[in-house]
N, C-alpha and C positions, 0 to 999 in steps of 0.2 A: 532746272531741266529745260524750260521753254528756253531761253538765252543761249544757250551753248548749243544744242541737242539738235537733232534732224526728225522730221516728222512724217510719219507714213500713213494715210488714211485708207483703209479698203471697205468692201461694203460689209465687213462684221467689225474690224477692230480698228482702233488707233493706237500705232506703236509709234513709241518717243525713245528717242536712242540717245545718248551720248559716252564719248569714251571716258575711261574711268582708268585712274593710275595704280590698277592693279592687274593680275594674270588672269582672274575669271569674272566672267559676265555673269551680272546681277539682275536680277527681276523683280519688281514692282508692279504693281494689281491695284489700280484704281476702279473702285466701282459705288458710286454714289446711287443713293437711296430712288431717285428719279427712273434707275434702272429696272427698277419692281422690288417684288419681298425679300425678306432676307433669302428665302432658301433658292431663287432666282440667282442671285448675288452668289449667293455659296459656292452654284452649281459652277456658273462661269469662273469664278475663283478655281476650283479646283479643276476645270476641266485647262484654263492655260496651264496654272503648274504642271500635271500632266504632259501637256505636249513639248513644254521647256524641258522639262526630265529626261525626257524620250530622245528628244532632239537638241542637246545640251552638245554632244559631241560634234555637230553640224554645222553650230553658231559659231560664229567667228566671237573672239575672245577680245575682253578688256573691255565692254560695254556695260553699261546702265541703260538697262530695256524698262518702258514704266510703257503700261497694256491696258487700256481703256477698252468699252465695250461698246460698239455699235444697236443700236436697238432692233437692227435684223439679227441680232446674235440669240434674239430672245428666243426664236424658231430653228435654231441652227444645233445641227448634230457634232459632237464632240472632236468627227474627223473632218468637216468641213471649219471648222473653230482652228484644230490644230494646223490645218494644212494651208490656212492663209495665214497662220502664225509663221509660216518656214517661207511662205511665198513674198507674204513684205521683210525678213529679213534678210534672204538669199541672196539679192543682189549688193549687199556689202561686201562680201566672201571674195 
C-alpha cells in the first residue's frame, strides 16, 4: 500500500488509498495497541465501518482505503470521526 497508494493525514485519521482492479472499494482498519485498550480500538473500529457503510454510495469506486487512527480521535465523537472520513476522501470524486 505505502509504494503505490496516496496519503491523506487530517487531525483524527490517516487514510491510504490506492486503486484496486476491481468494481468496489475496500476497507482496511489499522489500529495498533499504542492506540489504547482494546475496547478503545473496538470502538474506533466500529465507529469507521459505520461511516463507510453509510457513505459507501458517496465513495468513489475501485479503491483500497486502509484507515489509521489519529490520537485526537481518542476524544472525538462518531460524527466528527465519520465526517473527516468523507472530507479526506471527497476530493478524489
Amino acid at each position: 500500500m505505502r509504494h503505490e497508494g496516496r496519503r491523506f493525514s487530517g487531525t483524527l485519521l490517516v487514510v491510504e488509498m490506492r486503486p484496486n482492479r476491481q468494481p468496489q472499494t475496500r476497507l482496511g482498519i489499522t489500529v495498533t495497541r499504542r492506540y489504547g485498550k482494546a475496547h478503545l480500538r473496538n470502538r474506533f473500529k466500529r465507529i469507521v465501518r459505520e461511516a463507510f457503510r453509510t457513505s459507501y454510495s458517496q465513495l468513489p469506486q475501485g479503491l483500497d482505503l486502509l484507515i489509521k487512527p489519529q490520537s485526537a480521535s481518542l476524544s472525538a465523537s462518531s460524527s466528527q470521526i465519520a465526517a473527516e472520513l468523507l472530507s479526506l476522501i471527497a476530493p478524489l470524486k
